[in-house]
C-alpha positions in Angstrom: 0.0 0.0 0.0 2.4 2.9 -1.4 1.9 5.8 1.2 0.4 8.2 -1.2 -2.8 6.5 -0.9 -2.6 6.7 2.6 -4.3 9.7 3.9 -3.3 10.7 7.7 -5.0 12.9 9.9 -3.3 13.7 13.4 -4.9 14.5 17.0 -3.9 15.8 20.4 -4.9 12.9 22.3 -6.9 9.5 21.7 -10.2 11.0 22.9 -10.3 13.2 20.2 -8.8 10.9 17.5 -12.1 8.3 18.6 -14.4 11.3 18.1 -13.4 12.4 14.8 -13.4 8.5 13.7 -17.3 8.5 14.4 -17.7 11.4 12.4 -15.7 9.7 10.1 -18.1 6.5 10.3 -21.2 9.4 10.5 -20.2 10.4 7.2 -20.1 7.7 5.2 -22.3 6.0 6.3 -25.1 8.9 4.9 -23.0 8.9 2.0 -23.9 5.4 1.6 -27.6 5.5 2.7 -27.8 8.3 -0.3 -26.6 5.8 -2.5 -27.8 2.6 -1.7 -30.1 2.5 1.1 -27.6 0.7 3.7 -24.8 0.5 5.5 -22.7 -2.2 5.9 -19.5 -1.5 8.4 -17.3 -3.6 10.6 -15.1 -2.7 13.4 -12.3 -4.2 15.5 -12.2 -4.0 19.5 -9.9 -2.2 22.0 -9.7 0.4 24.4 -9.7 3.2 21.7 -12.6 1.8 19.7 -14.8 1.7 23.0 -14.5 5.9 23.1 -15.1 5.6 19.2 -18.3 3.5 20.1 -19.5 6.1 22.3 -19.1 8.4 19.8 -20.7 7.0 17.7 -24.1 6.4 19.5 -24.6 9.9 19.4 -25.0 10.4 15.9 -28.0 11.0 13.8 -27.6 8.0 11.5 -30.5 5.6 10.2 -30.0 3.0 12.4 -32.4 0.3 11.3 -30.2 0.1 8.0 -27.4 0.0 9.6 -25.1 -3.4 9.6 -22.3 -3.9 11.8 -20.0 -6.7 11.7 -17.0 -8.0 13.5 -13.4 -7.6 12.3 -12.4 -10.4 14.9 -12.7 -11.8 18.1 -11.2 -13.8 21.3 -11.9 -17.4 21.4 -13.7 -17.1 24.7 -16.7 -17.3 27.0 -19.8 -15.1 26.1 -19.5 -13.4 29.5 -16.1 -12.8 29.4 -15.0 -9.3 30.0 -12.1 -10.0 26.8 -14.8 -10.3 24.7 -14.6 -7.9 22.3 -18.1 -7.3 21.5 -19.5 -6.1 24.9 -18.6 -2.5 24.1 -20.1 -2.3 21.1 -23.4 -3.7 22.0 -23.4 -1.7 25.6 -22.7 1.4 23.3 -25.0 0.7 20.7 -27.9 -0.5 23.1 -30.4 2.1 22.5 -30.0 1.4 19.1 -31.8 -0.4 16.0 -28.4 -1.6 14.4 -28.1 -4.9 13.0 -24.9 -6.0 14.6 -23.6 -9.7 13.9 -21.4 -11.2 16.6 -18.8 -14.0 15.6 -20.0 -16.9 17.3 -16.7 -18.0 19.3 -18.3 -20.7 21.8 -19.0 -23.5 19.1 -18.6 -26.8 19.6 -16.8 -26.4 15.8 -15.0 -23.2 15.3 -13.7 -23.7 11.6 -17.3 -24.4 10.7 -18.7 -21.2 12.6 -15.8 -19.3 11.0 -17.3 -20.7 7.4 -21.0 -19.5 8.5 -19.4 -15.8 9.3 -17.7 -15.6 6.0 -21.4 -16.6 4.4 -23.2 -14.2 6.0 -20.5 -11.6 5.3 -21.6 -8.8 2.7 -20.5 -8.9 -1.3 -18.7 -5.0 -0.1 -18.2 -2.9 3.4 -18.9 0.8 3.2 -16.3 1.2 5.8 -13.6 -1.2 7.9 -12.0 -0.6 10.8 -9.1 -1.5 11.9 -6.4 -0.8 14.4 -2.8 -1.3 14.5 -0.5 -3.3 16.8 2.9 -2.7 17.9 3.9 -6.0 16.0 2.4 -4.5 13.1 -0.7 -7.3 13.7 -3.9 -5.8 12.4 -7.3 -7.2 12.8 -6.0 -10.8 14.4 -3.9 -11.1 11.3 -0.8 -12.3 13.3 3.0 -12.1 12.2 3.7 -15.5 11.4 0.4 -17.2 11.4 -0.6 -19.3 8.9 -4.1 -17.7 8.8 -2.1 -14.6 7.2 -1.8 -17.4 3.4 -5.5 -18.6 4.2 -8.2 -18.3 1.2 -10.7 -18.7 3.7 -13.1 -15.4 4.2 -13.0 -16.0 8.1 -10.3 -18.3 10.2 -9.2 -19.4 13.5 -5.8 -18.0 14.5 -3.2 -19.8 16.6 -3.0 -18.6 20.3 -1.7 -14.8 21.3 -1.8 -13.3 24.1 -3.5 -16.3 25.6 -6.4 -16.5 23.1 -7.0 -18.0 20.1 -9.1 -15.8 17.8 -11.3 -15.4 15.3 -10.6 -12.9 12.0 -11.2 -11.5 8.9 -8.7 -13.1 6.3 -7.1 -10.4 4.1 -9.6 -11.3 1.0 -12.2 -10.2 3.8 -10.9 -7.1 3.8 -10.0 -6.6 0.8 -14.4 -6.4 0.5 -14.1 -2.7 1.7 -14.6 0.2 -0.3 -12.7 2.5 2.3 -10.4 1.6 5.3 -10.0 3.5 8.8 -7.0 3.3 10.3 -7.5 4.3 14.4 -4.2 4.4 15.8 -3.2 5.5 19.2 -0.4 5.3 21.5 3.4 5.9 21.5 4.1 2.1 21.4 2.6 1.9 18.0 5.1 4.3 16.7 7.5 2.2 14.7 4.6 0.3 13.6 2.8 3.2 12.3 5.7 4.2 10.0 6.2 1.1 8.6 2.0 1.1 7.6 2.8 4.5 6.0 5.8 3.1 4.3 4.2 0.4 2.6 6.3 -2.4 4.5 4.5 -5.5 3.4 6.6 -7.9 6.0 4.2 -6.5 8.8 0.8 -7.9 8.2 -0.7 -4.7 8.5 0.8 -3.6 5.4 -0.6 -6.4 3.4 -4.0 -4.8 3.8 -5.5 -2.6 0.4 -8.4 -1.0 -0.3 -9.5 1.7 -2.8 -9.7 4.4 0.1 -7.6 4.2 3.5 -7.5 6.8 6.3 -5.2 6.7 8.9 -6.4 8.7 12.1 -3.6 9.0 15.0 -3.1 10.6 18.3 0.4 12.8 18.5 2.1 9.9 20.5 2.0 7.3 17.4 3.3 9.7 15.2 
């Protein structure tokens, strides 16, 4: 992904990065309700994505036509706090959204992964993603054999204690437009080497017609 098609917008802090990535989101997602009728997103967890969540809930969007999916998930109990998708659906509760959880507690996860990529849509309006230190993005791992899968969902190997579920690349490569959120000194070096167009992270093997990367001053 040569840099010049990466578009960067910088913030003070990671509040205020979160807030302008819901605008973000707000914003094309009326583009595509203008042109379509729907809105198909999906959206990765962490601490910076819960404040964009928030955000979020606050706009003025047409909710009932609204689709969310997951970008990926920990292998792990339905109550468990790790879970990525309790803080979109405590953000999003007073809303009519459509969100579609990974299921992570079947008995056979390859064939649940195979169900989520069926029930994935032909394009997204909008991905996001995040970035991490090892240049992971998504649960697209350095080193994992899910990073060579033709699959459109897989099972990753353990990290960080958890197995996970993901979109493969050629999921990804569904979206019209790519958000970046990145936040936090620690993702520095990993940051510039996304900007670069260094394909040996697996972040960098990511392309879509349309990427924005917004950062907070520390991963910059």
């Amino acid at each position: 992904m040569p840099e010049a098609t990466l578009a960067l917008r910088s913030f003070a802090t990671p509040r205020e990065a979160a807030a302008a990535a819901a605008e973000h989101i707000a914003l094309v997602a009326r583009g595509a309700f203008a042109r379509h009728g729907s809105f198909h997103l999906a959206v990765s967890g962490g601490t910076t994505p819960s404040l964009m969540f928030a955000e979020l809930a606050e706009c003025d969007l047409n909710w009932a036509a609204t689709s969310i999916f997951q970008v990926d998930e920990r292998i792990v109990a339905v109550d468990d706090p790790a879970r990525n998708l309790a803080s979109l659906t405590t953000a999003l509760a007073a809303h009519t959204a459509r969100i579609v959880p990974m299921d992570v507690t079947a008995g056979n996860l390859v064939e649940s992964a195979r169900r989520y990529g069926e029930g994935l849509p032909e394009r997204f309006d909008l991905v996001h993603l995040g970035l991490g230190a090892d240049g992971h993005t998504a649960s697209l791992l350095p080193d994992d054999p899910v990073l060579e899968s033709d699959d459109l969902v897989a099972i990753t190997r353990l990290y960080q204690g958890h197995a996970r579920m993901t979109l493969t690349y050629r999921a990804l490569a569904r979206a019209d437009e790519i958000l970046w959120l990145v936040t936090g000194r620690e993702k520095r070096e990993a940051l510039a080497r996304l900007r670069r167009g260094d394909r040996t992270i697996p972040a960098g093997r990511v392309t879509a017609p349309r990427s924005l990367v917004m950062a907070d001053e520390a991963a910059l």
